[in-house]
Structures are given as C-alpha cells and as structure tokens.
C-alpha positions as CSV (number, residue, x, y, z in Angstrom):
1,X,103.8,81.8,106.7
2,X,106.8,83.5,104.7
3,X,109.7,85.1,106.4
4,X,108.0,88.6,106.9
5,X,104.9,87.4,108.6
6,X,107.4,85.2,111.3
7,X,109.2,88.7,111.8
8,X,105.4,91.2,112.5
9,X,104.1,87.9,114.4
10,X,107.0,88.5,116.7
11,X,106.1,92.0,117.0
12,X,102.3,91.3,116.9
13,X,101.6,92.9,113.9
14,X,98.7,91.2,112.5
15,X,96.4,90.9,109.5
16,X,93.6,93.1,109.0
17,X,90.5,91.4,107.8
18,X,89.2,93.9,105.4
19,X,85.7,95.1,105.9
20,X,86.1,94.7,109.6
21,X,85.2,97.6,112.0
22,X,87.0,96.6,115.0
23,X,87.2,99.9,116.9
24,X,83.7,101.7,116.2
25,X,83.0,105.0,117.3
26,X,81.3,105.8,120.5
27,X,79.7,109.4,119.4
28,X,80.1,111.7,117.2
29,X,78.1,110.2,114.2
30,X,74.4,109.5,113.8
31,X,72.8,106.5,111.9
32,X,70.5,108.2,110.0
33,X,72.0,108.9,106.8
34,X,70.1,111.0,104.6
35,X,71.6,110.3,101.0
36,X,72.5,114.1,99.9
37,X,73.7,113.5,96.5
38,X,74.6,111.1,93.5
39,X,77.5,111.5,92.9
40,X,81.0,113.2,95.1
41,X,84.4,113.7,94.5
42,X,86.8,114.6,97.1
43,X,91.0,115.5,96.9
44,X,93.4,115.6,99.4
45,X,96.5,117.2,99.7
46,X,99.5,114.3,100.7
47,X,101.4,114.5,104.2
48,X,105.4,114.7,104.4
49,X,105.9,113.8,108.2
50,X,108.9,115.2,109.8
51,X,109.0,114.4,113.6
52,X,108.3,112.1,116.5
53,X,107.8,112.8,120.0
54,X,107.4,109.5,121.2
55,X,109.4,107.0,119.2
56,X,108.2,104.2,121.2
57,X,105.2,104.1,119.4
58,X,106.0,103.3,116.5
59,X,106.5,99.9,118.7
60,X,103.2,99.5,120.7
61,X,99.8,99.4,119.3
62,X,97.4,101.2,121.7
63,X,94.3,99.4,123.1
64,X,92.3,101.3,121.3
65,X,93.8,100.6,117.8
66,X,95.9,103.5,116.7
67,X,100.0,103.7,117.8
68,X,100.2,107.1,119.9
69,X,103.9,108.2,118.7
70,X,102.4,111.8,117.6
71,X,104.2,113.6,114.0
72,X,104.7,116.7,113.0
73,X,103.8,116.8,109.2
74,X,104.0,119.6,106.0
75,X,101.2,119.6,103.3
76,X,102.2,119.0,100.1
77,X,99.8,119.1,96.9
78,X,100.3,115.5,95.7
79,X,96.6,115.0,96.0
80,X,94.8,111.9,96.3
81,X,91.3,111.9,94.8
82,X,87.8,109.5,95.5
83,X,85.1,109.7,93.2
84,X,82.0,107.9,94.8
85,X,78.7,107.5,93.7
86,X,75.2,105.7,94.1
87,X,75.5,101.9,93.1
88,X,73.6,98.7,93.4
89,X,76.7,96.7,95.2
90,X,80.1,98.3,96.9
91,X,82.7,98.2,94.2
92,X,85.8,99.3,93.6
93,X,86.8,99.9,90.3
94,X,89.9,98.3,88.5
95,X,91.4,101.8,87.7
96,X,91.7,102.3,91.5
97,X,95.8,101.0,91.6
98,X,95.1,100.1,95.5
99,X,91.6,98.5,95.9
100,X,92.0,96.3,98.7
101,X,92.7,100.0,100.8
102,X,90.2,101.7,99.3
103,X,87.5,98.8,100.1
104,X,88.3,98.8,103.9
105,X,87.7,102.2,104.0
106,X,84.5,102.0,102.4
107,X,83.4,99.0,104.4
108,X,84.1,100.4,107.8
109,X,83.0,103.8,107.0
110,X,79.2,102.7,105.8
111,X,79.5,99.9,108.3
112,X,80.0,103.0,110.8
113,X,76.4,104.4,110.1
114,X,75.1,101.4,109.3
115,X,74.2,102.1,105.6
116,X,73.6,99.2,103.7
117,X,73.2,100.3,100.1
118,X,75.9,100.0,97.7
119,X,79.0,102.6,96.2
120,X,80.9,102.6,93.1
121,X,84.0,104.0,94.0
122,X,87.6,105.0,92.2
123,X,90.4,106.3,94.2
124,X,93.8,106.9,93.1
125,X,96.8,108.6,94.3
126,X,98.9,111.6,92.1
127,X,102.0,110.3,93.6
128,X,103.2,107.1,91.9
129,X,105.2,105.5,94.2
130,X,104.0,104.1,97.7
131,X,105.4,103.6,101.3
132,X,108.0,106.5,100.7
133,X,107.0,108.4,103.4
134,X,104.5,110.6,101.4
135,X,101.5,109.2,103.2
136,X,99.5,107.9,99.9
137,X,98.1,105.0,101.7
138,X,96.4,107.1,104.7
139,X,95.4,109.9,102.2
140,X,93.8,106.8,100.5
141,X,91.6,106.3,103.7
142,X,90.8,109.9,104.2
143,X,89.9,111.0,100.9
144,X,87.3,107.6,100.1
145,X,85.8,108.1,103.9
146,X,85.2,111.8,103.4
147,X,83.6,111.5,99.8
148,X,81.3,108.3,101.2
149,X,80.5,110.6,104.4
150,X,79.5,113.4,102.5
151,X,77.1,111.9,99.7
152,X,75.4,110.2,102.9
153,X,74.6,113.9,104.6
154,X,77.9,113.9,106.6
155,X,76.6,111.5,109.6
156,X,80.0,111.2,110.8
157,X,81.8,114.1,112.5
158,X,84.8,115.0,110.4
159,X,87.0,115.9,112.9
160,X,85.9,112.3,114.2
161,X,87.6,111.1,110.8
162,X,91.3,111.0,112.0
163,X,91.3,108.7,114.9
164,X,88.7,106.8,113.4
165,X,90.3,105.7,110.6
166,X,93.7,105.2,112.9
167,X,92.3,103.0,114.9
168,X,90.7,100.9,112.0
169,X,94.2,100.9,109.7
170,X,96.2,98.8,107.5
171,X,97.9,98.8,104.2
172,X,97.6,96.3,101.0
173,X,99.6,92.8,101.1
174,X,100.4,91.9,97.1
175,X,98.3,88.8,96.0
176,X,95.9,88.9,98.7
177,X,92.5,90.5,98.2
178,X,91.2,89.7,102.2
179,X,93.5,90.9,104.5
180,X,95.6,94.0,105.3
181,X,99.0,94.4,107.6
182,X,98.5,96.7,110.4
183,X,100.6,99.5,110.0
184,X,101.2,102.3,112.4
185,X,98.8,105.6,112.3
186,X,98.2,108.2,114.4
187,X,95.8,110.1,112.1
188,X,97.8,112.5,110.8
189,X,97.6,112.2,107.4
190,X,93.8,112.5,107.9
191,X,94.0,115.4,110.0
192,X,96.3,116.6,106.8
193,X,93.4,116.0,104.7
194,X,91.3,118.1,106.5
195,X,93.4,121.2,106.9
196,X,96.7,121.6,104.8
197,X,99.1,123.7,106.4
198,X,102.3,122.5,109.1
199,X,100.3,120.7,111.9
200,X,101.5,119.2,115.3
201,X,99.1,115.8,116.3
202,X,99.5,114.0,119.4
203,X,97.1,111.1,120.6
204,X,95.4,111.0,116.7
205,X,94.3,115.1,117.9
206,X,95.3,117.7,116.0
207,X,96.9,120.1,118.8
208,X,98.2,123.2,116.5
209,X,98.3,124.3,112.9
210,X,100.1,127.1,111.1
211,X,100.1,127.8,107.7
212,X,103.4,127.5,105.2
213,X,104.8,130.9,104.3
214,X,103.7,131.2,100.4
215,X,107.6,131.7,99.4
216,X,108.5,128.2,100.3
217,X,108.4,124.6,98.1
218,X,109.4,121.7,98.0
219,X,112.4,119.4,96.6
220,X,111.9,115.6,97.3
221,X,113.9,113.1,96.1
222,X,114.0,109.5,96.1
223,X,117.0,107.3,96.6
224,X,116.6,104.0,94.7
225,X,116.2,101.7,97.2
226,X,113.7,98.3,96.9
227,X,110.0,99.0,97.1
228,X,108.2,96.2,99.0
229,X,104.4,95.9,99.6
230,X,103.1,97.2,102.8
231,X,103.9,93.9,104.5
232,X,107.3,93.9,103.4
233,X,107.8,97.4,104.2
234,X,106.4,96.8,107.4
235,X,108.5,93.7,108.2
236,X,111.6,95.8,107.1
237,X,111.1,98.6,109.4
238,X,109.8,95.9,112.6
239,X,113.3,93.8,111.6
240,X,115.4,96.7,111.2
241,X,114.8,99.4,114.0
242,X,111.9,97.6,116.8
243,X,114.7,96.7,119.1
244,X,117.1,99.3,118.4
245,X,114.4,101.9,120.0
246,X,113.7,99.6,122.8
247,X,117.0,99.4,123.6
248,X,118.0,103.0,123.2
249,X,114.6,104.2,125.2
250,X,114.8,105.8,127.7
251,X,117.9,108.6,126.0
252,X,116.1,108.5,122.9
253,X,112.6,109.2,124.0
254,X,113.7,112.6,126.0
255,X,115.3,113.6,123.6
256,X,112.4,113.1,120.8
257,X,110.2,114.9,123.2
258,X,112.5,118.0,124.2
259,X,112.8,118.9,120.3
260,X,108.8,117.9,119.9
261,X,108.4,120.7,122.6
262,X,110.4,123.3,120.8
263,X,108.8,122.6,117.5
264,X,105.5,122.6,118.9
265,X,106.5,126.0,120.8
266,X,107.9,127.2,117.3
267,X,104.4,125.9,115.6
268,X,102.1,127.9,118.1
269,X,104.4,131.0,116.9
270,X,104.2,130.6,113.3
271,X,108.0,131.1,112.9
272,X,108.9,128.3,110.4
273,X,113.0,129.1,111.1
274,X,112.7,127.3,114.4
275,X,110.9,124.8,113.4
276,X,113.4,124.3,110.8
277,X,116.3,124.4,113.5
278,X,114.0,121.8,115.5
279,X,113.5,119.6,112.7
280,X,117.5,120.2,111.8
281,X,118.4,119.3,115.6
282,X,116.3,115.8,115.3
283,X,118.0,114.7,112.2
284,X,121.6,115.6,113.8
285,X,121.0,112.7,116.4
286,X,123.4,109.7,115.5
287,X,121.0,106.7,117.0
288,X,117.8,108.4,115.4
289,X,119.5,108.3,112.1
290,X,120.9,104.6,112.5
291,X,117.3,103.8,112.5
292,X,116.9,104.9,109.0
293,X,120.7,103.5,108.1
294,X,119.1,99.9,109.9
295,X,116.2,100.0,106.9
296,X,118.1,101.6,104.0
297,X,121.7,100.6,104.2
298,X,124.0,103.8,103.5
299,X,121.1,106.2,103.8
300,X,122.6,108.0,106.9
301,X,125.6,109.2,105.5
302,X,124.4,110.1,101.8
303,X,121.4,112.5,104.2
304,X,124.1,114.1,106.0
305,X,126.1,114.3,102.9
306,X,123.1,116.0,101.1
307,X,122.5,118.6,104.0
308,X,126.2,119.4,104.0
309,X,126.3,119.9,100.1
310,X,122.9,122.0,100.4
311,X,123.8,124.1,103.2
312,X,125.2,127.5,100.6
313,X,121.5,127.6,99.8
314,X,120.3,128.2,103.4
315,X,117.5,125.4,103.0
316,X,114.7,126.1,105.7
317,X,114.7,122.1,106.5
318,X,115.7,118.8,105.2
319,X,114.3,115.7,106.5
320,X,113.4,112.1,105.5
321,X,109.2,111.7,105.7
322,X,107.8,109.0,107.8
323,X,110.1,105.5,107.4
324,X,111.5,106.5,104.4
325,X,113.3,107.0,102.1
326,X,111.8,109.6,100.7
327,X,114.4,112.6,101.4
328,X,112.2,116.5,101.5
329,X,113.8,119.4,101.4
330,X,111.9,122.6,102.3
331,X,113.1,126.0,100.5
332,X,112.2,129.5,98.9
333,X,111.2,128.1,95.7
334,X,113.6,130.6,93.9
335,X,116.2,128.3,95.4
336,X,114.7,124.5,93.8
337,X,117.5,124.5,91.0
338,X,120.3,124.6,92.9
339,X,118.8,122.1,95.6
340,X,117.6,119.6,93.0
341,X,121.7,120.0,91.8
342,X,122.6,118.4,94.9
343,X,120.7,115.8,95.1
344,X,121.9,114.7,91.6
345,X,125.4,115.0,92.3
346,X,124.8,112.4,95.5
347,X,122.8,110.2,92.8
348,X,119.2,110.5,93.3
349,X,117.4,111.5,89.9
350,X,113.8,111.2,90.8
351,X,112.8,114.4,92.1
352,X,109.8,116.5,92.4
353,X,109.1,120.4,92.9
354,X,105.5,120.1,94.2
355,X,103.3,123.1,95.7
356,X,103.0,123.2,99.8
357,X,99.1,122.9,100.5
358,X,97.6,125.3,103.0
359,X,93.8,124.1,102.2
360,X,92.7,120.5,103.0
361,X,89.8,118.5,100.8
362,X,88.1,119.7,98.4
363,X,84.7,118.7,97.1
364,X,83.0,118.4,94.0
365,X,79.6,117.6,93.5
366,X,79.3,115.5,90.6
367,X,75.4,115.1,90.4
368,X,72.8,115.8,93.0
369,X,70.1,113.6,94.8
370,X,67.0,114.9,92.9
C-alpha cells in the first residue's frame, strides 16, 4: 500500500476490479441482442464542467454507486472516438492510450445484456492530456458503451447510459492492468455525449438543456502543474479538499445550491448572460476557491488574476472545469486573441481554441451484418 491508497482507504475510495458489474440495471435493456452490424464507430464531444450544487458529494459515494453532487457542464468538440467491431475474443488494442478504461467499459456493457461473443475495440481521446477537468476518461466510457450498444441492436436504453456507467465508474491506476480507483461521476459527461449543448444534471438525470449561442468559443488553458494517474489525482483531491468541505458544510452547501438554482433558472431560459453571472458568482466565493488553491498551490490567485486581466474583453464566463486545473474561458470567438494574451502574460502557454458542440455522438457504420 503506497501513500495514496492509505489517504482514499481513509476516505473509502476503493479499487475497481475491472470487468465487474457491480450495480446492474434493473430495466431499461433487453438480453436479446440481435448483432446489427460488423463494424461501428462512435465520437463524442468532451464535457467542460462548471458547477456544483451539492459539494458534499464529491465526498460520499451513494448506495447505489454513483456520487449525487449534480454539474452544470459546456460541450466542447474535443471528441473522443470508439471503433468496435466483431471479434473472436474482447480486446483492446495497443493504440487505445487508456485500455484498462476502455476494457471495463466493454466488460460491463456486454456483461449488461449478457452477450458473450468477443469485440475488437480502439478508443482514444482528441485531447492529450487527462484528469484536467475536460472529462476524457468519462467520454472514454460513453463513447466505447454506445458503439458496443449499437452494433448489438441497441438492447440498452441510451438514456439508461449515464447513470449506468456512473454507478459502474473508475479511472486507470499506472502499472496495474486489474483494477481501477473509484472516481466520482454523476453521469454527466455521458449525458454530454448524448446531447452536446449547456446541460444541468442532478441525480445522474439530465434535468435541462440549452444550446450554445453559435457566436461563442472557447479559450482553455492549462497551468503547468503535475499530472498524476487517476489514483494520484484522486488521492490529491481526497488529501487536499475532503475535510475542508466537511468542515465548511453547511455555508458552503447553501450557497452551491442558491447559485445552482439561478443557473438552472438561467438554463430553462436560454439566456447564457446569467448563466455567465451565476457561474461568475460561484467562482467569486473565497472557501470554494481555497479548494482548488488546497490541490494546485497558487491557483486561486493566478484565476482571479486572469479574470481581472480579461475583464476589457467582456468574457461571457471563466471557470476552472471539474478538479482542475484546466482554466476555460467562454467568449465571442472574435474576441480568442486577446483572451489567449492574457493567459500568456500570467504564464500558461498551452492553450486551445476548440468549437462548442451542440450535437452529441455521432455514428458511423463501418460494415454491415450481412
């Protein structure tokens, strides 16, 4: 046991045995799968997450397997593709950069409907860096369960997908090809997958969607911080911030909450200034940020410096995605220059433009069944 196991053991974050459908569904799916085709390819756009409405779980697993702390999220086209096909074993190819996620999501999806026959599958993220808040791992999941479910006939309701594949989640631990770390999800970046857009989810549901006006992009940068393995990322965050929200709760919990209301309200209205305003409001909130500043040393005051430097250009929201440290910006794209200036006068230089995504997965049938 090395130092980050002792630290999730004391917050019961376990290993994952990979294959292992612990929470099956109950309906929703049939197990007879009628093989439609050969071969399938399906894309998903990526998941910047923005807000919380109940920060205290991100401590608590659920009994049911997923942590119920709910996220507003942005789609951003940093796809993730899975190419799956007919095969005489289940394998995962060695051009797939993360196999040991892409197995478990193969395993539990076939083990779901009870197929037995065998997959060949590659999966692989656009985005090259992982646990930055951009969701790859989770867009992993979603996009090798939806290709698998759809060369089998689609036995599994897709809107089933999300909080099946929350409840069932973990992420890679370097050098160990059996187990995952659980890792917190609430199904969002699978509800992402499945619809593109700004989307509230609460309880692994998606509650409301709303599309990204078409003058908007994105500036994300990346401050140079260490980049652990999931378990390491995961025993960061449980070291750094666990008992800091438990011994904020219950302030910082009404306060998540009261802005998750107005955001949602702002949501239901399409009017992406007050969500903006919401999103600005959450970020504004000293012990929220400290939680970032506990993970990432000096990250709290180089945000607030970046906002400050930014705010000439009227940016519609800046925020950093997930855990971190992934830092997105939101503005009219005409604006990206002078944004991506002042993020390298603070000293990040890796940086990204990408295209919001308004459209979830996309198929392509690669060779039919007859």
């Amino acid at each position: 046991m090395d130092e980050h196991d002792k630290v999730l053991e004391e917050w019961n974050f376990k290993h994952v045995k990979i294959g292992d459908l612990v929470y099956p569904l109950a309906d929703g799916f049939s197990n007879k799968v009628t093989v439609e085709y050969k071969r399938v390819r399906a894309s998903v756009p990526g998941r910047l997450f923005a807000l919380f409405k109940n920060i205290k779980g991100l401590v608590e697993q659920e009994p049911t397997g997923e942590f119920n702390y709910g996220e507003v999220s942005f789609g951003v086209n940093l796809r993730t593709h899975a190419d799956v096909s007919l095969y005489d074993t289940l394998h995962v190819t060695e051009s797939s950069r993360r196999a040991s996620i892409v197995r478990h999501a193969a395993e539990i999806t076939r083990r779901q409907v009870k197929y037995s026959g065998g997959l060949l599958i590659e999966a692989n993220n656009d985005f090259p860096y992982r646990h930055v808040g951009s969701g790859s791992s989770a867009a992993l999941y979603t996009a090798t369960a939806l290709a698998i479910n759809k060369l089998l006939g689609e036995p599994i309701q897709k809107e089933k997908l999300p909080r099946f594949l929350a409840q069932n989640y973990g992420e890679e631990i370097d050098g160990n090809h059996e187990n995952l770390i659980t890792v917190q999800c609430t199904g969002g970046t699978s509800w992402m997958g499945l619809t593109g857009g700004i989307i509230l989810v609460d309880k692994s549901q998606l509650k409301h969607r709303m599309a990204i006006p078409e003058e908007l992009g994105y500036v994300i940068g990346v401050p140079d911080y260490p980049k652990p393995d999931a378990k390491g990322a995961m025993a960061r965050e449980a070291g750094g911030i666990f008992q800091d929200i438990l011994d904020k709760l219950p302030e910082m919990d009404r306060f998540h909450r009261e802005v998750f209301h107005d955001v949602e309200l702002a949501i239901k209205d399409s009017d992406i200034i007050k969500v903006g305003k919401g999103i600005y409001n959450a970020f504004s909130y000293d012990p929220f940020m400290q939680l970032f500043d506990n993970m990432f040393p000096g990250i709290k005051v180089l945000f607030w410096k970046l906002r400050t430097l930014m705010q000439k250009h009227s940016p519609v929201a800046t925020f950093i995605s997930s855990a971190g440290p992934g830092i997105v910006t939101v503005c009219e794209k005409y604006k990206e220059k002078e944004i991506m200036d002042c993020y390298e006068k603070l000293g990040i230089d890796y940086l990204l433009t990408p295209e919001p995504a308004n459209n979830g997965v996309q198929y392509e049938i690669l060779e039919k069944n007859g």
